[in-house]
C-alpha positions as CSV (number, residue, x, y, z in Angstrom):
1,X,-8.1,7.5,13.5
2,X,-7.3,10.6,11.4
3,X,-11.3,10.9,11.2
4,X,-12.0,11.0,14.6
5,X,-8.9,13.5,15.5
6,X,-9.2,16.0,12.7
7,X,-12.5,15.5,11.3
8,X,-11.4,14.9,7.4
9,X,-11.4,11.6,5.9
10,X,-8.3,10.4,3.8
11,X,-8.4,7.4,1.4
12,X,-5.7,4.6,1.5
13,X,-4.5,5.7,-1.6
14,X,-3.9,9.3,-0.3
15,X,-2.2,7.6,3.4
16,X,-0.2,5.3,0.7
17,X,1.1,8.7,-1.4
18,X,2.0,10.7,1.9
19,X,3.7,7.8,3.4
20,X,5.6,7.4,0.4
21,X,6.4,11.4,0.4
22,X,7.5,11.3,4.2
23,X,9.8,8.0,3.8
24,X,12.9,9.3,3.3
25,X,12.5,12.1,6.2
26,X,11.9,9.1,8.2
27,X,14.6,7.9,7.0
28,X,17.5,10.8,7.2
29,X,15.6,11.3,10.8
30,X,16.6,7.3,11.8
31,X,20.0,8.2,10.7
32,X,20.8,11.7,12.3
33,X,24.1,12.6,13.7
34,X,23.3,12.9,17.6
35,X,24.8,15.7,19.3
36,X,23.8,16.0,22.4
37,X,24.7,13.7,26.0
38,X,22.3,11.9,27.6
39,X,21.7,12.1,31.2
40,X,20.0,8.6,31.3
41,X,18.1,6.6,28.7
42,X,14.9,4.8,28.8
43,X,14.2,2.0,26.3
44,X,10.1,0.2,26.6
45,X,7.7,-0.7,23.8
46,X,4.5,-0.4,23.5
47,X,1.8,-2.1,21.1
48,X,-0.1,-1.0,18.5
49,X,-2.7,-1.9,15.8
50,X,-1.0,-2.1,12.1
51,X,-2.0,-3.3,8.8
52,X,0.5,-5.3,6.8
53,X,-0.4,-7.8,5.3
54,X,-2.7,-8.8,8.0
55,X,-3.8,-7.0,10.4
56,X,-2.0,-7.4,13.8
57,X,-0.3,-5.6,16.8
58,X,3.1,-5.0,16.7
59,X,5.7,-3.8,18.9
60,X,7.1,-0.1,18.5
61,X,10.3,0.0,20.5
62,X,11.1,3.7,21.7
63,X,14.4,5.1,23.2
64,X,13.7,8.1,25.3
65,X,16.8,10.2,26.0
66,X,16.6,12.8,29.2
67,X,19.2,15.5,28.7
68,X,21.4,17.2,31.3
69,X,19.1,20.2,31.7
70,X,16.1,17.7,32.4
71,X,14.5,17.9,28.7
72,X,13.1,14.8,27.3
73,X,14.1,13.4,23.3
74,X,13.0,10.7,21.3
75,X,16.3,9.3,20.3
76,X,14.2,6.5,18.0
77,X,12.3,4.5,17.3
78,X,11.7,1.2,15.9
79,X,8.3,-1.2,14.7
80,X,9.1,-4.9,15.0
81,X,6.7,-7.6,14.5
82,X,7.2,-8.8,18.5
83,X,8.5,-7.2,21.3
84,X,11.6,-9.7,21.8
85,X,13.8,-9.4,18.8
């Protein structure tokens, strides 16, 4: 996918090492301190192709947060195996 969108090719090891770089930003983002109401808040999931152990579709579960002045937020976002956990 990177391919096709930017052209450059990057092995699995180098997806491995960045992953492993960017984990705990993930991380402190998953635990953030959230400041600001919510207006309403839209929870779906969606499917896509991952590589685990096998390779399989799996359910990323996204909470969408519209705020007072009408500007959209991810709040989260999860990946779980199926889409009713």
């Amino acid at each position: 996918m990177i391919e096709k969108m930017y052209g450059s090719y990057y092995s699995a090891g180098t997806v491995s090492n960045i992953s492993k770089q960017v984990a705990s930003q993930v991380e402190r983002y998953h635990q953030r301190q959230l400041s600001d109401k919510f207006f309403c808040v839209y929870l779906d999931a969606t499917y896509i192709p991952l590589r685990r152990d096998t390779y399989q579709r799996e359910a990323v579960y996204v909470a969408v947060g519209i705020k007072p002045n009408g500007h959209k937020e991810i709040i989260d976002y999860r990946i779980a195996p199926v889409e009713n956990i």
